[in-house]
Every structure is written in C-alpha cells, then in structure tokens.
C-alpha positions in Angstrom: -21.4 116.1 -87.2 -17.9 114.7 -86.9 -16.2 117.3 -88.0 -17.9 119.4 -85.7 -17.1 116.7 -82.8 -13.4 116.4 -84.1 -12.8 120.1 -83.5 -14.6 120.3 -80.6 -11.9 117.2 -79.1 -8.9 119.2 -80.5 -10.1 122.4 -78.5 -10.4 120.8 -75.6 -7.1 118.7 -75.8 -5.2 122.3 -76.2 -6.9 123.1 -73.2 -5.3 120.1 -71.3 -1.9 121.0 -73.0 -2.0 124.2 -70.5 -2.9 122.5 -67.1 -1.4 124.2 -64.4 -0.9 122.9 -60.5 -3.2 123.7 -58.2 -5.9 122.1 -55.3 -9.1 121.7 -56.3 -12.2 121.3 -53.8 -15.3 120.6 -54.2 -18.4 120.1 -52.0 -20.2 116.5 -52.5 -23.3 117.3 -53.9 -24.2 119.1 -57.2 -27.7 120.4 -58.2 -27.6 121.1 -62.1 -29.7 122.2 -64.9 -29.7 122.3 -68.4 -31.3 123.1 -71.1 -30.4 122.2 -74.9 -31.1 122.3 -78.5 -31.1 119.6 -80.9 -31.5 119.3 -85.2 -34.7 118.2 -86.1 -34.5 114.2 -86.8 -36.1 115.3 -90.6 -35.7 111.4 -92.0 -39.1 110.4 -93.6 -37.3 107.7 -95.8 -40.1 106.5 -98.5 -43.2 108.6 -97.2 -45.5 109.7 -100.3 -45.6 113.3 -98.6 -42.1 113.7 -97.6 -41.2 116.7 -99.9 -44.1 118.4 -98.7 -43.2 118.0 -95.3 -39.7 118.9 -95.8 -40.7 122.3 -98.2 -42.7 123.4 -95.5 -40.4 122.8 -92.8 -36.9 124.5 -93.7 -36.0 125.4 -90.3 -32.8 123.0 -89.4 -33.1 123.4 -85.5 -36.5 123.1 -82.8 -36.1 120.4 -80.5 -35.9 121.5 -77.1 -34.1 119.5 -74.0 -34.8 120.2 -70.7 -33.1 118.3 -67.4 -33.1 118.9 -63.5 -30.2 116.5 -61.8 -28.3 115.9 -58.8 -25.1 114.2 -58.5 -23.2 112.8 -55.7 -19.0 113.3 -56.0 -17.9 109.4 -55.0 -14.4 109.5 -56.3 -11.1 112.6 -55.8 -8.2 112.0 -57.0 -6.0 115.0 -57.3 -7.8 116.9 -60.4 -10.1 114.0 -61.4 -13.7 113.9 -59.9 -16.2 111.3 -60.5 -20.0 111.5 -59.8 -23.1 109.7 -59.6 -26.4 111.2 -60.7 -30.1 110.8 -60.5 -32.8 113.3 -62.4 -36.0 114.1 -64.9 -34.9 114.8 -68.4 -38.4 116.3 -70.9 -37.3 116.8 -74.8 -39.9 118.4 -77.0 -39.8 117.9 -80.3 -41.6 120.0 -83.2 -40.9 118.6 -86.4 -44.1 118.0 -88.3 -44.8 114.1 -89.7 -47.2 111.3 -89.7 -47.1 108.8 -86.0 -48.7 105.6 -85.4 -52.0 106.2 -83.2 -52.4 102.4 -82.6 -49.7 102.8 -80.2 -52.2 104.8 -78.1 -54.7 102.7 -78.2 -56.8 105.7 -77.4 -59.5 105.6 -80.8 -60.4 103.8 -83.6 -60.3 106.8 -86.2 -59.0 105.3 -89.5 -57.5 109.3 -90.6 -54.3 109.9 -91.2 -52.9 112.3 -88.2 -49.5 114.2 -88.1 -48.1 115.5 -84.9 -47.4 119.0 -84.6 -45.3 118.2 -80.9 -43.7 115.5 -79.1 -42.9 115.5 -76.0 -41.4 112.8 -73.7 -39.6 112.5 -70.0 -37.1 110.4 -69.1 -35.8 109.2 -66.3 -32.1 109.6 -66.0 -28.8 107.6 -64.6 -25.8 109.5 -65.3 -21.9 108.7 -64.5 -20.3 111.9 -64.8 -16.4 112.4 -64.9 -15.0 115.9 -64.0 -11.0 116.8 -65.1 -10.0 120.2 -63.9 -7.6 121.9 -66.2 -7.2 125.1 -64.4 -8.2 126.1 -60.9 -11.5 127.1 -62.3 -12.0 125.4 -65.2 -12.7 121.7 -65.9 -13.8 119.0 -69.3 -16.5 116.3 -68.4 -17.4 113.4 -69.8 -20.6 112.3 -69.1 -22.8 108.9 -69.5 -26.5 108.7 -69.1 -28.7 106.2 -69.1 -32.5 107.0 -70.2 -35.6 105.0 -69.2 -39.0 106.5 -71.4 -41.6 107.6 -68.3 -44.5 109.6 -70.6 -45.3 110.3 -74.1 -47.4 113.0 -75.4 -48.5 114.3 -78.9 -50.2 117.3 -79.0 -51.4 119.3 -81.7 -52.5 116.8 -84.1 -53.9 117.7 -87.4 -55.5 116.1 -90.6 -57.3 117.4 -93.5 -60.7 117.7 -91.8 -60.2 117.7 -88.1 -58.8 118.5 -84.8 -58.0 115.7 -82.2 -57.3 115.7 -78.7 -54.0 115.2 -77.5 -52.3 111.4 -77.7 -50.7 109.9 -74.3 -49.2 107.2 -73.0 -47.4 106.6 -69.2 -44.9 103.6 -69.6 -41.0 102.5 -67.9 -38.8 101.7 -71.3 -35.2 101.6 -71.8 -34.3 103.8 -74.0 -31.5 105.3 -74.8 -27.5 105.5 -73.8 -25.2 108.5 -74.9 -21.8 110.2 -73.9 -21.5 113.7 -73.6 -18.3 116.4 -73.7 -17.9 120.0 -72.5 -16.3 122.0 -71.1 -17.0 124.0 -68.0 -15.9 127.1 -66.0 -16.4 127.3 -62.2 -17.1 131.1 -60.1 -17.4 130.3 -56.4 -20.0 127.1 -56.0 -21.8 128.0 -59.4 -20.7 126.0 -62.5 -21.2 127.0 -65.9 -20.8 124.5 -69.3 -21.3 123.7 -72.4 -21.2 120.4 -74.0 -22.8 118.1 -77.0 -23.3 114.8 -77.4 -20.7 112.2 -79.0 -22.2 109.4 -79.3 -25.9 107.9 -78.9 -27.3 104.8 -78.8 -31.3 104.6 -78.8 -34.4 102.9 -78.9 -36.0 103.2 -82.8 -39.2 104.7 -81.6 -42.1 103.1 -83.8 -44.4 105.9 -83.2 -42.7 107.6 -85.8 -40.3 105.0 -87.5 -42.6 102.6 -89.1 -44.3 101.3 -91.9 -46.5 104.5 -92.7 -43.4 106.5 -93.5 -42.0 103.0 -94.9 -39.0 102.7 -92.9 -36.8 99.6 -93.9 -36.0 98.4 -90.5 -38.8 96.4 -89.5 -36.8 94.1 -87.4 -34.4 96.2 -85.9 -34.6 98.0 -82.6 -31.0 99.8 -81.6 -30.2 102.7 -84.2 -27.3 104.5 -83.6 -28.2 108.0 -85.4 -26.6 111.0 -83.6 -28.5 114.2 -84.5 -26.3 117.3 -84.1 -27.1 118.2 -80.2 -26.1 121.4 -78.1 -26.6 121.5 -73.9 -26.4 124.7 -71.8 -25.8 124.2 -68.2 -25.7 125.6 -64.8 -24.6 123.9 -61.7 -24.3 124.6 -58.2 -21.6 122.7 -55.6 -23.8 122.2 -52.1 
C-alpha cells in the first residue's frame, strides 16, 4: 500500500514540475459523484473458521463506495482553490464473516450468523483543496469527515437457517481520512481519480470483537488503511 501511495506522490510531483502560467476560473459551486472500490478488510485474527472463510473467499477486491457531494469554492488564490463540502457517502461491503447480532438488539437467537453484505451511509464533511497544474488539469487533496447514519446486514446465513435482514439508524463519529488525485477539467465537467492516504476510523465491534477474538478489547481508533480506489465526476455550476 505504500509503495503504491509513494509512486502515486512521485507522479503527481512530475506533474507539478511542468506547471505552466495561465488563469484559471472557476464557478463557486461543484456537484460531484463518485463511485470507488476498496480491498476487502479479510483480518479474522484468531477465528476457529478463518481458513475456511479465507479459502472460500480468494477474490482480493468487492467493497463498493458510493458518494453524492456539493462543495462550495471559499478561497482563490492564483491556481490554488479551496472548498467546503457537504454530502451522503453508502459503502457496501461483501466479504463473508461472523458479526455480533447483540448490537441489534433485534432477537434473542443464540446461532451463530455470518453476513453475506454490509452496508452503511455516512454523512460527510469534506475540506477539499484544488492546485491546477495546467489550464485544465489540477491535484486535490481532500479531508473528510464521516459520521455513521445506518447500518444494515443483509443476507445472513447459518448452518440451518435464513434470517431477516439486521438494522440499526444511529449519528456516530466515525471516521477521518485524506485523499489524493488527480483530475482533468473539459468545459464545467471534471473528471478524477484519486485514493486514500491515510485513514483514521472507528474499530467497528460488529465485526471486530471477541467472536473472531480480536485483541483489542480496549481500544477504539485503528489506523488500518485498506488499499482504496475513487472514480469521480464533477460539474462547476
């Protein structure tokens, strides 16, 4: 993951290296979408079943990210533009493993379930800082806040039955990350690419706890950044 990150830096410093002069403008607002791909998060530390999870499960990549925003431009300066943004952010994660239906509080079955989805939105806060390095190209660094809104796991299986879908509506911190990319710009449409370089989150108990025998009962921030790819498209109002 660094070494992909490193390189990813270096390309984008070259870039800089060729800045030319020119004006840049651009309208206040931005309306942008996204949608990226993420490694599955395959850790099942101590789990009695975690090779038969992982044997069954090869496939590196199948978490999903999906975002709607809309920014604000608050600060030009020459080829630097900074912006403020609001929006919904959904990930959906497929990864097969056991989760902690107390959190639910939804039934009092005492079987052993593993999720076959996850899926949660978030709300998002993001600072987002835009440096043009051509007339129609530009590198931004982006930080976003997440707050958890809904949870849902669906598809749940055991050795002898189906159950109905687990849910829960809540407003938690969760999560703070910085993101890179690199963007070109035709007209008022904007086009990127970018991955995350750093992530700080939440250690969601759901999935990280004693039934999988995770270590860190007392601790609540992990750092773990999972390999992360975004696809974006904005428009300039």
């Amino acid at each position: 993951m660094r070494i992909n990150c490193h390189i990813f830096l270096i390309g984008l410093f070259i870039l800089c290296s060729k800045n030319s002069q020119c004006q840049i403008q651009l309208d206040n607002w931005f309306l942008t979408a996204t949608v990226g791909f993420e490694k599955h998060d395959k850790r099942l530390f101590e789990y009695p079943e975690r090779a038969s999870l992982l044997r069954n499960q090869t496939e590196n990549w199948g978490s999903q990210i999906y975002s709607l925003r809309i920014y604000r431009k608050f600060v030009s300066k020459n080829k630097l533009f900074i912006t403020g943004g609001v929006g919904i952010q959904q990930e959906l994660a497929s990864f097969k493993r056991p989760f902690d239906r107390s959190s639910f509080k939804q039934d009092s079955f005492l079987i052993l379930l593993n999720l076959d989805s996850y899926e949660t939105f978030y709300g998002i806060i993001s600072l987002q800082s835009l440096y043009f390095i051509s007339e129609n190209s530009f590198i931004n660094i982006d930080m976003n806040l997440g707050t958890a809104l809904y949870k849902k796991i669906d598809g749940t299986f055991s050795s002898s039955a189906l159950f109905s879908p687990y849910s829960q509506t809540l407003f938690q911190l969760d999560h703070f990350n910085a993101i890179i990319g690199i963007n070109f710009r035709i007209k008022k449409l904007l086009i990127g690419a970018s991955m995350r370089a750093f992530n700080a989150q939440r250690i969601d108990k759901i999935i990280f706890n004693k039934i999988i025998k995770d270590p860190r009962i007392d601790q609540k921030i992990e750092y773990y950044n999972l390999l992360n790819i975004n696809f974006s498209v904005s428009y300039n109002l």
